[in-house]
PQR file of N, CA, C, O and H, with PARSE charges and radii, in Angstrom:
ATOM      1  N   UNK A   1       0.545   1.436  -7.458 -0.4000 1.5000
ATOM      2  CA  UNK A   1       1.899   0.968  -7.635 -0.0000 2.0000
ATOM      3  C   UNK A   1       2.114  -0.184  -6.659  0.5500 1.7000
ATOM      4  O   UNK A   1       1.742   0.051  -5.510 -0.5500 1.4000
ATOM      5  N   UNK A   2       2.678  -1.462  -6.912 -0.4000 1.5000
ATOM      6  CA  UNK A   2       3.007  -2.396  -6.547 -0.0000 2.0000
ATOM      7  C   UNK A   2       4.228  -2.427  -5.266  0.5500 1.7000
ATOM      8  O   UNK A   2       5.241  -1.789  -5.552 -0.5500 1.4000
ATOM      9  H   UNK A   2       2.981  -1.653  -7.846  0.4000 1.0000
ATOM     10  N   UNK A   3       4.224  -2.962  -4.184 -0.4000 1.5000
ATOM     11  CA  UNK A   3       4.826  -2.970  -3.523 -0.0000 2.0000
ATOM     12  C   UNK A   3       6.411  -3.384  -4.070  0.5500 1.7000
ATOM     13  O   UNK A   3       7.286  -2.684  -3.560 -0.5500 1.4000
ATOM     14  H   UNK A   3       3.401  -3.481  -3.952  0.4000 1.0000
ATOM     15  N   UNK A   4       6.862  -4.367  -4.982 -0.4000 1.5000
ATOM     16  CA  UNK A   4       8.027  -4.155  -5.289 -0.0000 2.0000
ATOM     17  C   UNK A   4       8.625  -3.022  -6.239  0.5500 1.7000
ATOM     18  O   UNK A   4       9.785  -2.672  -6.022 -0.5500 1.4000
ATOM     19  H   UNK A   4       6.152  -4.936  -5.396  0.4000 1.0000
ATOM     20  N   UNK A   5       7.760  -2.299  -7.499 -0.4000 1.5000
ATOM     21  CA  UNK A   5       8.266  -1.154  -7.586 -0.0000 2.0000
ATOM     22  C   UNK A   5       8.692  -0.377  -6.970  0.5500 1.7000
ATOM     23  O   UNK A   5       9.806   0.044  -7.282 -0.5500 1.4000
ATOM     24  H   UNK A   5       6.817  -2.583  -7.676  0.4000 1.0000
ATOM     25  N   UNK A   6       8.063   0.128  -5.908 -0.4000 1.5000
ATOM     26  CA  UNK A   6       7.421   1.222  -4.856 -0.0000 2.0000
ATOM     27  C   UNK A   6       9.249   1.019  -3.990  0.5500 1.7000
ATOM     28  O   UNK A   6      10.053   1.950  -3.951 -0.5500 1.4000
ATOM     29  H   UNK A   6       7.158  -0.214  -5.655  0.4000 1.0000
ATOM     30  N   UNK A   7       9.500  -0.259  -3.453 -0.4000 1.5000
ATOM     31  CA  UNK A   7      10.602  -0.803  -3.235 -0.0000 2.0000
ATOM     32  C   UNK A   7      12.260  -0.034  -4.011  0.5500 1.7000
ATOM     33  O   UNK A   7      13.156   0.644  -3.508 -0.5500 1.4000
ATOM     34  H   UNK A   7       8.847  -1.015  -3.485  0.4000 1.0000
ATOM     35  N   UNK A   8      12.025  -0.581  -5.445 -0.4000 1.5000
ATOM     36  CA  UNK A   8      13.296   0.109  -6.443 -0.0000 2.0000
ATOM     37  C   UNK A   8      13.299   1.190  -6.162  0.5500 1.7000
ATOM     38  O   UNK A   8      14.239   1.744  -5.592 -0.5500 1.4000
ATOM     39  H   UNK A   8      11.297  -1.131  -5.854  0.4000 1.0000
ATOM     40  N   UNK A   9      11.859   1.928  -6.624 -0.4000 1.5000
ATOM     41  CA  UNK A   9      11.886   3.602  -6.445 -0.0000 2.0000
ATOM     42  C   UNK A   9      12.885   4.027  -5.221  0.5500 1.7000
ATOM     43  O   UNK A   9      13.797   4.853  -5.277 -0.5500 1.4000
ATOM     44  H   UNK A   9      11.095   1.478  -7.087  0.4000 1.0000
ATOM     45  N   UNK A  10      12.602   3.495  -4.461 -0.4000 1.5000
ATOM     46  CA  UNK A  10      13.498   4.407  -2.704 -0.0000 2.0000
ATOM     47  C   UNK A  10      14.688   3.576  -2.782  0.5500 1.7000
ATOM     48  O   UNK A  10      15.564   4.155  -2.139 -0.5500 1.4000
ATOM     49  H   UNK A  10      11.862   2.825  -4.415  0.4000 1.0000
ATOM     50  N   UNK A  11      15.124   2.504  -3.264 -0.4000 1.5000
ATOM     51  CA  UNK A  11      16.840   2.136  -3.513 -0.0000 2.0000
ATOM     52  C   UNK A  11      16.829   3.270  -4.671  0.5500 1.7000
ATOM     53  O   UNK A  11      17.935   3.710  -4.358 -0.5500 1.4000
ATOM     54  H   UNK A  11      14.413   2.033  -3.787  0.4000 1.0000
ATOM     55  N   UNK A  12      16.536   3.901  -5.514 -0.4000 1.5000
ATOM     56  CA  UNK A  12      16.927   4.800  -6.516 -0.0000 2.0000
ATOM     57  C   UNK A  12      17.273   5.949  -5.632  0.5500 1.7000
ATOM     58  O   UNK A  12      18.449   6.201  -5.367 -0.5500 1.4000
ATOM     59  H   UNK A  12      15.637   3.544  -5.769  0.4000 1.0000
ATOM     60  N   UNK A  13      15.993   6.853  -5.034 -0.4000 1.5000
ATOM     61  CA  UNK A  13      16.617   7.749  -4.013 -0.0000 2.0000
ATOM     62  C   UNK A  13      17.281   7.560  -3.364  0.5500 1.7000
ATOM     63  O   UNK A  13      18.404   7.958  -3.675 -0.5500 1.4000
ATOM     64  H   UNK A  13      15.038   6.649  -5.249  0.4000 1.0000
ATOM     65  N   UNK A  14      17.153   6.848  -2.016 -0.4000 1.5000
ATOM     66  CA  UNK A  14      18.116   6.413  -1.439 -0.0000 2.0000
ATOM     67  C   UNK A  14      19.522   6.788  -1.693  0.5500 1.7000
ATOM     68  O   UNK A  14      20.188   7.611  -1.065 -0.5500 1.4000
ATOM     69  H   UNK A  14      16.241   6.525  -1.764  0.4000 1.0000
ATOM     70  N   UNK A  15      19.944   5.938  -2.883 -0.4000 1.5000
ATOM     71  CA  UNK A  15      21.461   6.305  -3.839 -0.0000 2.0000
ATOM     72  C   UNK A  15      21.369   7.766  -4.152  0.5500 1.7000
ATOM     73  O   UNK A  15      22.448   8.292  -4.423 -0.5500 1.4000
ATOM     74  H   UNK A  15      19.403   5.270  -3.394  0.4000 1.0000
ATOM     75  N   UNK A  16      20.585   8.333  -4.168 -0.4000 1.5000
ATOM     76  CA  UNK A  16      20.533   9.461  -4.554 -0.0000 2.0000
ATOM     77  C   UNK A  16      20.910  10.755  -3.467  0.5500 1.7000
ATOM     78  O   UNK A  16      21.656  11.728  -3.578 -0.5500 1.4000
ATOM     79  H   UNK A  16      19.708   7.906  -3.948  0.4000 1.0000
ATOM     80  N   UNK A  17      20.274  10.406  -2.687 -0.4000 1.5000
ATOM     81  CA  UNK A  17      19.897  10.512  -1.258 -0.0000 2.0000
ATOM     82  C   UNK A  17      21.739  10.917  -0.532  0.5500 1.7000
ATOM     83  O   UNK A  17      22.343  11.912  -0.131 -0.5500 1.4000
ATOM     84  H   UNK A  17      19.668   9.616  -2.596  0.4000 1.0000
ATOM     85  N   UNK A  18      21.966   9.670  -0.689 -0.4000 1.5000
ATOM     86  CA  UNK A  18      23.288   9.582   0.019 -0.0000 2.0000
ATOM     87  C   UNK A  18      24.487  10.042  -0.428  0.5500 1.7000
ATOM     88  O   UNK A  18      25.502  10.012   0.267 -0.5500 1.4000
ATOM     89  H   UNK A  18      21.475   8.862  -1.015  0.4000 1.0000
ATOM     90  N   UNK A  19      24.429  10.618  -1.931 -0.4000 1.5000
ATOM     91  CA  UNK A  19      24.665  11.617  -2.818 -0.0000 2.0000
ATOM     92  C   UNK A  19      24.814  12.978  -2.257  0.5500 1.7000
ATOM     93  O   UNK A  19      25.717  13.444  -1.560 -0.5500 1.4000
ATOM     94  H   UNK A  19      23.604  10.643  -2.496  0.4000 1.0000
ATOM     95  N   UNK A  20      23.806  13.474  -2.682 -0.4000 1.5000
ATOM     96  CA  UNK A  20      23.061  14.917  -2.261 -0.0000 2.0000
ATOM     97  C   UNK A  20      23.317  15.112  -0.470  0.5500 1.7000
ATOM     98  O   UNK A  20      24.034  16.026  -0.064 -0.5500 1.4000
ATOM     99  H   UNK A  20      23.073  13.096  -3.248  0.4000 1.0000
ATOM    100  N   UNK A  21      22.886  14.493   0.142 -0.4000 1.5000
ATOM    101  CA  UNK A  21      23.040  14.692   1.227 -0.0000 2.0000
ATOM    102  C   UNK A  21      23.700  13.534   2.740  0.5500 1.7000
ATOM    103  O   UNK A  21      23.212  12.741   3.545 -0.5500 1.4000
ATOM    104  H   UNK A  21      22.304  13.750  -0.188  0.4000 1.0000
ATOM    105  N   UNK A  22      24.712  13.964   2.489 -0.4000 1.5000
ATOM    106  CA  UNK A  22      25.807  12.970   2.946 -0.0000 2.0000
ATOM    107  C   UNK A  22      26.128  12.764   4.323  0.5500 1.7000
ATOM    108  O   UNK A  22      27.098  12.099   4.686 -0.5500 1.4000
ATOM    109  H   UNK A  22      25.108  14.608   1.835  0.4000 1.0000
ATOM    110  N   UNK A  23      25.087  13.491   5.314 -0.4000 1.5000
ATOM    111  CA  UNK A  23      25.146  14.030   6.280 -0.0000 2.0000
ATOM    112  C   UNK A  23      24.475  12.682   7.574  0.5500 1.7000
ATOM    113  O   UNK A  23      24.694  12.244   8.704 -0.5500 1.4000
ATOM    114  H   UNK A  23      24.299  14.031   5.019  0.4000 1.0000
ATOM    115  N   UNK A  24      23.390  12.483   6.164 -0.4000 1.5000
ATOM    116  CA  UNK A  24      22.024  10.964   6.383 -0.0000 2.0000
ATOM    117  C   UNK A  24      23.203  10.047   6.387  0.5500 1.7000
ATOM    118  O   UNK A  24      23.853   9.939   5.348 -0.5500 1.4000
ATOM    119  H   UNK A  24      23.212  12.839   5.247  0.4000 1.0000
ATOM    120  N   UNK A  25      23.701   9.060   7.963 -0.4000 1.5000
ATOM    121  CA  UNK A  25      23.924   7.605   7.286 -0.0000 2.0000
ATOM    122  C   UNK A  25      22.876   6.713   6.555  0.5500 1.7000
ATOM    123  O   UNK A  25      21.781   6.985   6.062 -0.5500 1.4000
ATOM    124  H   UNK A  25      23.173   9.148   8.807  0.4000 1.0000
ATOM    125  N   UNK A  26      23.512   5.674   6.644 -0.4000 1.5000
ATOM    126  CA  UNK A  26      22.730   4.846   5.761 -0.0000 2.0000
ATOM    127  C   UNK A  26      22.087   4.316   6.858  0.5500 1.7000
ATOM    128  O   UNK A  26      20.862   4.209   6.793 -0.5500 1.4000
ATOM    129  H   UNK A  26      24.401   5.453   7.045  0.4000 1.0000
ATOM    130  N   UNK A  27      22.643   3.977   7.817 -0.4000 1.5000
ATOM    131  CA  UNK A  27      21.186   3.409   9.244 -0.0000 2.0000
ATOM    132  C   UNK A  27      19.854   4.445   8.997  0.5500 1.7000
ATOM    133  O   UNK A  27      18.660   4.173   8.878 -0.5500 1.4000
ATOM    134  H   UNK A  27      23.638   4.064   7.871  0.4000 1.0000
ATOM    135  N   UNK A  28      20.672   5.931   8.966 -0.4000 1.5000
ATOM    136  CA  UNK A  28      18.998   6.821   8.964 -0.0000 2.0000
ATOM    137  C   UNK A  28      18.145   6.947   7.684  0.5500 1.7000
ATOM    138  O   UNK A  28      17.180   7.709   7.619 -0.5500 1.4000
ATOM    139  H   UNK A  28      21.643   6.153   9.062  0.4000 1.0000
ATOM    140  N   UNK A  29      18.608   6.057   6.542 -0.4000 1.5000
ATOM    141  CA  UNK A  29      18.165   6.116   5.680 -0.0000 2.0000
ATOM    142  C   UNK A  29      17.504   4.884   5.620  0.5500 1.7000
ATOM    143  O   UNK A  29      16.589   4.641   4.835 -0.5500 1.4000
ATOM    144  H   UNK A  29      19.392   5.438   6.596  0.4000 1.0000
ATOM    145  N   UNK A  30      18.061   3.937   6.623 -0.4000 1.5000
ATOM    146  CA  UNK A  30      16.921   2.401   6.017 -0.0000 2.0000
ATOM    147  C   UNK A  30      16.457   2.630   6.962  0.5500 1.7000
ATOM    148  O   UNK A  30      16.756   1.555   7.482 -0.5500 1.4000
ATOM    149  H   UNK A  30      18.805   4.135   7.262  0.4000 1.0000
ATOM    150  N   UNK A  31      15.898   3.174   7.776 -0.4000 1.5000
ATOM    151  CA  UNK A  31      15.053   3.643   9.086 -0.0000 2.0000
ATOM    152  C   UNK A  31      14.517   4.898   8.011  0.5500 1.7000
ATOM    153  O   UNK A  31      14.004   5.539   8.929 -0.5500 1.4000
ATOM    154  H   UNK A  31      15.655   4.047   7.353  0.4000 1.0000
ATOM    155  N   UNK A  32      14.355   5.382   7.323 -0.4000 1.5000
ATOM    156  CA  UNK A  32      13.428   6.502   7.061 -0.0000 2.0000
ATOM    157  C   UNK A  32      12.269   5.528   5.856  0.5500 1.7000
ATOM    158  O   UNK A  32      11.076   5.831   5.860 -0.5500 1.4000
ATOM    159  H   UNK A  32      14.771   4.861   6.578  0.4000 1.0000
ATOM    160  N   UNK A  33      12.723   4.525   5.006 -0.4000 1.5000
ATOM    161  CA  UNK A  33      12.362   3.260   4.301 -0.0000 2.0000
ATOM    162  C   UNK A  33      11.549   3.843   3.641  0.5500 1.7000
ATOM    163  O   UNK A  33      10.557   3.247   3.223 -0.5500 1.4000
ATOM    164  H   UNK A  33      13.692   4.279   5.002  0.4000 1.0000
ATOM    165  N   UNK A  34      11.773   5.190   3.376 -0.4000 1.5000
ATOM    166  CA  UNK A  34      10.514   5.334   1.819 -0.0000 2.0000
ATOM    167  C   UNK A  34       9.610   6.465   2.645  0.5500 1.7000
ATOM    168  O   UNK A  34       9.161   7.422   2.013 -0.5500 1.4000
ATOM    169  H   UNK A  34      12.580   5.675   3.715  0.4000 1.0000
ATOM    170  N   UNK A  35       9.405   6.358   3.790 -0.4000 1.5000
ATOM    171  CA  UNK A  35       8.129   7.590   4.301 -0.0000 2.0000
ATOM    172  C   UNK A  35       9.263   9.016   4.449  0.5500 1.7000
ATOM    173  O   UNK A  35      10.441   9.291   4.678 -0.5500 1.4000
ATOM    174  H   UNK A  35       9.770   5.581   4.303  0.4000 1.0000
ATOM    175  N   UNK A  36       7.375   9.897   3.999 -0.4000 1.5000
ATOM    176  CA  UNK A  36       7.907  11.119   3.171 -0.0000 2.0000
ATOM    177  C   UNK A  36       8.318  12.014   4.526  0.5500 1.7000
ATOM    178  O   UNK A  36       9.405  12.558   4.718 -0.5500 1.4000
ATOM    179  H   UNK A  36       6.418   9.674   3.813  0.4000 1.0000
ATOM    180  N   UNK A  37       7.363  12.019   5.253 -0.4000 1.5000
ATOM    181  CA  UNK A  37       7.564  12.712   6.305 -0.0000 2.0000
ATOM    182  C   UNK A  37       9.082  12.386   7.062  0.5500 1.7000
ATOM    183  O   UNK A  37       9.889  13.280   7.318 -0.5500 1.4000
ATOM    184  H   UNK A  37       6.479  11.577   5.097  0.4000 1.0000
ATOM    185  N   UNK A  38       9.273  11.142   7.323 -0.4000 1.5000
ATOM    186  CA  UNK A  38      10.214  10.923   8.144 -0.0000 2.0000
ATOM    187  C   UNK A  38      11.820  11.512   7.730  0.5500 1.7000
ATOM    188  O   UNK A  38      12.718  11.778   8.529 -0.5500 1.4000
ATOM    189  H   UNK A  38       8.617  10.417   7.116  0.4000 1.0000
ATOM    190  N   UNK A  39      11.861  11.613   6.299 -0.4000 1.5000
ATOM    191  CA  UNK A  39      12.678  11.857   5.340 -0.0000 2.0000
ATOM    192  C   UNK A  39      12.458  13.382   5.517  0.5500 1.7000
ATOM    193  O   UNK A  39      13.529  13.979   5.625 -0.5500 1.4000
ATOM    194  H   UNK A  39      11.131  11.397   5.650  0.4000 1.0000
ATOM    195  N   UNK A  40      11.405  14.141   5.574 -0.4000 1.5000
ATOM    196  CA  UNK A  40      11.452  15.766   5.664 -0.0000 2.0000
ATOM    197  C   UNK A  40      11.947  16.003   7.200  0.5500 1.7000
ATOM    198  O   UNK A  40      12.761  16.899   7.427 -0.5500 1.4000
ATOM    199  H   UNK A  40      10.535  13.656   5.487  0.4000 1.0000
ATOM    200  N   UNK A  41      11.584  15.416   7.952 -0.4000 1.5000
ATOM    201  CA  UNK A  41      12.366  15.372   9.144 -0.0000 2.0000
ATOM    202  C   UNK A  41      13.837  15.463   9.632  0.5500 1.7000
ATOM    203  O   UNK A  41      14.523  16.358  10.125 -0.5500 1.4000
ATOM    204  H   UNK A  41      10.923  14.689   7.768  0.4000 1.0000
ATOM    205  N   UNK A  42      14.024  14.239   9.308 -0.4000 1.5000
ATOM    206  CA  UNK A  42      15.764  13.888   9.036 -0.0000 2.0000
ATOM    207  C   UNK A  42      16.649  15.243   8.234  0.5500 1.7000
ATOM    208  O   UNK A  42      17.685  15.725   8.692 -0.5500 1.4000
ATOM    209  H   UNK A  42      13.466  13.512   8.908  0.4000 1.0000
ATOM    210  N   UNK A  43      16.018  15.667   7.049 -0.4000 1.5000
ATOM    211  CA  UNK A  43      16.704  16.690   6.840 -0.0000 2.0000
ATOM    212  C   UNK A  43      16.529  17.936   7.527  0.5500 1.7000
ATOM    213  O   UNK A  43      17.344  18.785   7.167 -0.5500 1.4000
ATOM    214  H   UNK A  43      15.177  15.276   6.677  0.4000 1.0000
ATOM    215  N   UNK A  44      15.746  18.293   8.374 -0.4000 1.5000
ATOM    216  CA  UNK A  44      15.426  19.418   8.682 -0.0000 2.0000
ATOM    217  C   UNK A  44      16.138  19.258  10.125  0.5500 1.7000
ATOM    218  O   UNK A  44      16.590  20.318  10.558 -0.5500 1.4000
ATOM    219  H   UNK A  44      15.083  17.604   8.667  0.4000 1.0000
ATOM    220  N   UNK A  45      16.313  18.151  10.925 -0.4000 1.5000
ATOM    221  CA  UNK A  45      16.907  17.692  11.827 -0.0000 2.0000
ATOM    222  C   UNK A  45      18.949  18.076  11.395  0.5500 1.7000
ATOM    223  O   UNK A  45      19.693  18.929  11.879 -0.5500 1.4000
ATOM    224  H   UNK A  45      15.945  17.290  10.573  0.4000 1.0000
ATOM    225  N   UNK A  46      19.146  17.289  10.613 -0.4000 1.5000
ATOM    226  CA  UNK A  46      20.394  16.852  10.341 -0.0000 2.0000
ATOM    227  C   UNK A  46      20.822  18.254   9.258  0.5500 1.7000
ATOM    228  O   UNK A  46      22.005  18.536   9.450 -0.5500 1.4000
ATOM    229  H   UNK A  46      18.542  16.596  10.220  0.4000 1.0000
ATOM    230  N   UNK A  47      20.437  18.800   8.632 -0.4000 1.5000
ATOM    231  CA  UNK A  47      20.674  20.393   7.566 -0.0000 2.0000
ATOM    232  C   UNK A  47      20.164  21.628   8.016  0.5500 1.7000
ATOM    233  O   UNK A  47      20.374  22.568   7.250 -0.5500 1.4000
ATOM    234  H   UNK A  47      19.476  18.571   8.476  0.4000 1.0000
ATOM    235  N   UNK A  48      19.220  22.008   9.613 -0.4000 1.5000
ATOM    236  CA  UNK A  48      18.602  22.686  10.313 -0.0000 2.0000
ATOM    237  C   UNK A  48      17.881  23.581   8.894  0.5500 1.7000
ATOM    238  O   UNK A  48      18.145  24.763   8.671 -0.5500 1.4000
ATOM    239  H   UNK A  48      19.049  21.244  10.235  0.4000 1.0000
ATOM    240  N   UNK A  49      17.169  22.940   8.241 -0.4000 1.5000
ATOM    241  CA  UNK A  49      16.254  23.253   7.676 -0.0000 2.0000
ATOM    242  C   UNK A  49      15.061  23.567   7.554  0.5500 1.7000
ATOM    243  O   UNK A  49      14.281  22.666   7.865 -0.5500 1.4000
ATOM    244  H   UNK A  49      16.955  21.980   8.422  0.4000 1.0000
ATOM    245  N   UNK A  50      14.522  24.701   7.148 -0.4000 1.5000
ATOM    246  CA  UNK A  50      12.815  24.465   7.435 -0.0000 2.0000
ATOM    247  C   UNK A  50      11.923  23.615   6.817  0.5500 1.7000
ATOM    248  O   UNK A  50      12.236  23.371   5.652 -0.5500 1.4000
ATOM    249  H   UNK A  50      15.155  25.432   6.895  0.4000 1.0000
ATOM    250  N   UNK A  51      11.017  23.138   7.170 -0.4000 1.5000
ATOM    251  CA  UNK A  51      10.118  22.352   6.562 -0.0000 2.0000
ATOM    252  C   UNK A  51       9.934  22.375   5.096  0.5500 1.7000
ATOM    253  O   UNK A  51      10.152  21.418   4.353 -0.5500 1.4000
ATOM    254  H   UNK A  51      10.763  23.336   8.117  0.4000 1.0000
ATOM    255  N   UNK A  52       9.389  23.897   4.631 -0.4000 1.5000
ATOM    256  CA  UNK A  52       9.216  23.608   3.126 -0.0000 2.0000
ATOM    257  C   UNK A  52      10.533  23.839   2.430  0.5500 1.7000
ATOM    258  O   UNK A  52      10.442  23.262   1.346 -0.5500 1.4000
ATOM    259  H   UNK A  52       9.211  24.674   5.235  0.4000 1.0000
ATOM    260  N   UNK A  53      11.592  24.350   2.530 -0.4000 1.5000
ATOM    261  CA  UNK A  53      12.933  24.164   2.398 -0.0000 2.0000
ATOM    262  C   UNK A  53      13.007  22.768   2.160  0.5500 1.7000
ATOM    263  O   UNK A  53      13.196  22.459   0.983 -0.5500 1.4000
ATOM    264  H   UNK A  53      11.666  24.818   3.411  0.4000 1.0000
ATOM    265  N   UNK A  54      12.894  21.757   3.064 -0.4000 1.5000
ATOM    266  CA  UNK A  54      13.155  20.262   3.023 -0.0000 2.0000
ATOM    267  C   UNK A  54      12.092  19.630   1.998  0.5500 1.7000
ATOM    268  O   UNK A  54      12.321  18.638   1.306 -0.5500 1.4000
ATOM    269  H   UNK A  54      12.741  22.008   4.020  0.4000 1.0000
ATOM    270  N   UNK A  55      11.141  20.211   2.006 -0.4000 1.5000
ATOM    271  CA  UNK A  55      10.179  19.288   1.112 -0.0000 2.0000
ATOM    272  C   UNK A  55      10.426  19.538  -0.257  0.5500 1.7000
ATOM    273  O   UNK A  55      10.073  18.894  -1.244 -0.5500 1.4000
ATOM    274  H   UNK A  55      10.955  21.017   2.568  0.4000 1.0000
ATOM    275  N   UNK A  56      11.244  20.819  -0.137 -0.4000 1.5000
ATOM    276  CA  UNK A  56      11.308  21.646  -1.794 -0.0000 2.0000
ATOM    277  C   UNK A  56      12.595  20.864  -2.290  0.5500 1.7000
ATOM    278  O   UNK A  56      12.329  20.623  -3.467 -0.5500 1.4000
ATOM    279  H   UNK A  56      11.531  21.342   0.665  0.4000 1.0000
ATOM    280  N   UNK A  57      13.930  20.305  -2.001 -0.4000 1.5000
ATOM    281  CA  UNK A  57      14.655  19.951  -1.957 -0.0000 2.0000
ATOM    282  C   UNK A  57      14.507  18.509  -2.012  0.5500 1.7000
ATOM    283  O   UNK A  57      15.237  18.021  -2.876 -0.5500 1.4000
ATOM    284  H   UNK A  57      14.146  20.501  -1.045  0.4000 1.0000
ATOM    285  N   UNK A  58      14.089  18.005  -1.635 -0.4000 1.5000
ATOM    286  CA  UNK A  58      13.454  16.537  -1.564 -0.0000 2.0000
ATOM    287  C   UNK A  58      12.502  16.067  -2.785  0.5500 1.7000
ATOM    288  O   UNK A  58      12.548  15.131  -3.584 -0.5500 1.4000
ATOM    289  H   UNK A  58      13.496  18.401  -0.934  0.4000 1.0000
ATOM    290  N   UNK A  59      11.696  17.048  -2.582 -0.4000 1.5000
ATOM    291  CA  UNK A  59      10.758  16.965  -4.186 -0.0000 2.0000
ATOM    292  C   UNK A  59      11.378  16.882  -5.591  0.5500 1.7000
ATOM    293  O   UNK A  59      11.166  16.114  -6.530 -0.5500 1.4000
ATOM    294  H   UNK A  59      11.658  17.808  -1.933  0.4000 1.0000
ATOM    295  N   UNK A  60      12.368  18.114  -5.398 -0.4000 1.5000
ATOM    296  CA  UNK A  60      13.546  18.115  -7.023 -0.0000 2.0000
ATOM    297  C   UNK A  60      14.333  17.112  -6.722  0.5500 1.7000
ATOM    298  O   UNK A  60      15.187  17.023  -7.604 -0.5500 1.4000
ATOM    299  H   UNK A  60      12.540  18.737  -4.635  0.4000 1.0000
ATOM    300  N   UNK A  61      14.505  16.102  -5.698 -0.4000 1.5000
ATOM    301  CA  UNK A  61      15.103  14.984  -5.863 -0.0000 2.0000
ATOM    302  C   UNK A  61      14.936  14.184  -6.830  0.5500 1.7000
ATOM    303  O   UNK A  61      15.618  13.796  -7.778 -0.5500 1.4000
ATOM    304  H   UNK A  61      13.812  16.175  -4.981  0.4000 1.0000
ATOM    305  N   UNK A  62      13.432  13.914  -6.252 -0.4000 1.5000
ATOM    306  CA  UNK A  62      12.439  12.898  -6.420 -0.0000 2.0000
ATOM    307  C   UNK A  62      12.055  12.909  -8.125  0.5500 1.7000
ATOM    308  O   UNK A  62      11.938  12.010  -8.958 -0.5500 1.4000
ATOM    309  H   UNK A  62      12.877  14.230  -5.483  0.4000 1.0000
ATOM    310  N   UNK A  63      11.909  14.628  -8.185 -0.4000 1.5000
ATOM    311  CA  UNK A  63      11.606  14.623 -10.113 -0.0000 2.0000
ATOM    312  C   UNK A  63      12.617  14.508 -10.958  0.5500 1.7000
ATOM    313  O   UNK A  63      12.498  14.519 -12.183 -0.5500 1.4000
ATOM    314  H   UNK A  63      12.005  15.358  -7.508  0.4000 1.0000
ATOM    315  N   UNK A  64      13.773  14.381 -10.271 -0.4000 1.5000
ATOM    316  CA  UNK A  64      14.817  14.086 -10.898 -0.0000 2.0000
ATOM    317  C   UNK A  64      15.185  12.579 -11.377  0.5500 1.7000
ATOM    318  O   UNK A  64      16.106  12.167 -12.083 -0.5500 1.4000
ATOM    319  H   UNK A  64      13.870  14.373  -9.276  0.4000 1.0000
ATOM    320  N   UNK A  65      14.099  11.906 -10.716 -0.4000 1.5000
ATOM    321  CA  UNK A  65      14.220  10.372 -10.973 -0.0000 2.0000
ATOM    322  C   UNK A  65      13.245  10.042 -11.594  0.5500 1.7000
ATOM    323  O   UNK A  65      13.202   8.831 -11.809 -0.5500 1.4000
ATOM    324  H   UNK A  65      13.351  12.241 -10.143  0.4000 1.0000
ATOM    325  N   UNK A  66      12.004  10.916 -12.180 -0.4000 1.5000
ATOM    326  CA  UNK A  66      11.381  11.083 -12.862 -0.0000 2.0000
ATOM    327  C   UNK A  66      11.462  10.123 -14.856  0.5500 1.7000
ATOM    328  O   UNK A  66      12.217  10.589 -15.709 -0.5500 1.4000
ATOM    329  H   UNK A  66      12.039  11.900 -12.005  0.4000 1.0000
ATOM    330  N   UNK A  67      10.968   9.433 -15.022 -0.4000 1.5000
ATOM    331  CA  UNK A  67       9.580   9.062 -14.931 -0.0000 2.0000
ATOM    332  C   UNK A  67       8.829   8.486 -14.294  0.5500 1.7000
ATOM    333  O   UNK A  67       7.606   8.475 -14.438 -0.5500 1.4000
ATOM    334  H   UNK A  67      10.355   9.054 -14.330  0.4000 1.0000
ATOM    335  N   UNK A  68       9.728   7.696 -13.172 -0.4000 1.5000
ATOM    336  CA  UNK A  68       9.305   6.418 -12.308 -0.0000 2.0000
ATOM    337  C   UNK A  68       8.228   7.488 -11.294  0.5500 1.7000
ATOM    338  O   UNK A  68       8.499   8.682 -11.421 -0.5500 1.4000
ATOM    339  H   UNK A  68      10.721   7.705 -13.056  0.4000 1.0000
ATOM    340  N   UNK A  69       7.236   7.212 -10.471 -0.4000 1.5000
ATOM    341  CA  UNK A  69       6.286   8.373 -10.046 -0.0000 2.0000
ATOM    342  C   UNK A  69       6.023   7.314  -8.892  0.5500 1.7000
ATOM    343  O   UNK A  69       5.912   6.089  -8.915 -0.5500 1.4000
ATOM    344  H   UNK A  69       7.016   6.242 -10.368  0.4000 1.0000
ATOM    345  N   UNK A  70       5.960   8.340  -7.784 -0.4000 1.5000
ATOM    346  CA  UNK A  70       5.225   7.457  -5.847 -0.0000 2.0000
ATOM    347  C   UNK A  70       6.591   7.008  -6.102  0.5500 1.7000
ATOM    348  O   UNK A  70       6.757   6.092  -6.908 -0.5500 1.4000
ATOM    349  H   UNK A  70       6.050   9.336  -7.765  0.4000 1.0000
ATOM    350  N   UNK A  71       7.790   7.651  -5.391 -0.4000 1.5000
ATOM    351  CA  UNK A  71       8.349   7.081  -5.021 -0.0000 2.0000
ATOM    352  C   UNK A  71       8.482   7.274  -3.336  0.5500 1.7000
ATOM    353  O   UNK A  71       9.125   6.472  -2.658 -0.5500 1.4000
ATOM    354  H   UNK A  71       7.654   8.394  -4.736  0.4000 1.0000
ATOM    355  N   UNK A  72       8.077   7.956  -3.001 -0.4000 1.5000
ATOM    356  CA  UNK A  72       7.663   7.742  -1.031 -0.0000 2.0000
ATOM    357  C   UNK A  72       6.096   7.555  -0.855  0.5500 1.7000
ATOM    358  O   UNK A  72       5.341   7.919  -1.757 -0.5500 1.4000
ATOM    359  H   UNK A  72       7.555   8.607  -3.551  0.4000 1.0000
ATOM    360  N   UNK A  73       5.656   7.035   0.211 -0.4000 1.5000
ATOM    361  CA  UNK A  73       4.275   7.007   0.706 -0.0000 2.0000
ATOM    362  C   UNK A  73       3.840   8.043   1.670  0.5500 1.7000
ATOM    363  O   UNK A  73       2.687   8.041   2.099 -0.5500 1.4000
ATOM    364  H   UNK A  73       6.268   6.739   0.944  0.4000 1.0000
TER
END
């Protein structure tokens, strides 16, 4: 996947993102810029979540934007 797709994909979450979980400003969201980890972090930080809690939640984000596919690195 091309670096400007790859790009749309995380403005799609992102919006999505700031949706669902409203807790993320938008500084911690263009500071998280697409990486997966940093993003399982932030929520587990900011929703005192556990890890696979956050990844499980994050993932049905992500397939929810589904067909577009890699949308974090």
């Amino acid at each position: 996947m091309n670096r400007k797709t790859r790009k749309k994909n995380w403005k799609n979450l992102k919006g999505l993102a700031e949706e669902r979980w409203n807790r993320l400003t938008g500084r911690e969201l263009d500071r998280i810029e697409g990486n997966y980890d940093r993003f399982i972090s932030k929520l587990q930080e900011k929703y005192g979540m556990s890890r696979l809690e956050a990844e499980r939640e994050l993932d049905e984000s992500r397939a929810a934007l589904q067909p577009e596919a890699g949308l974090m690195t």
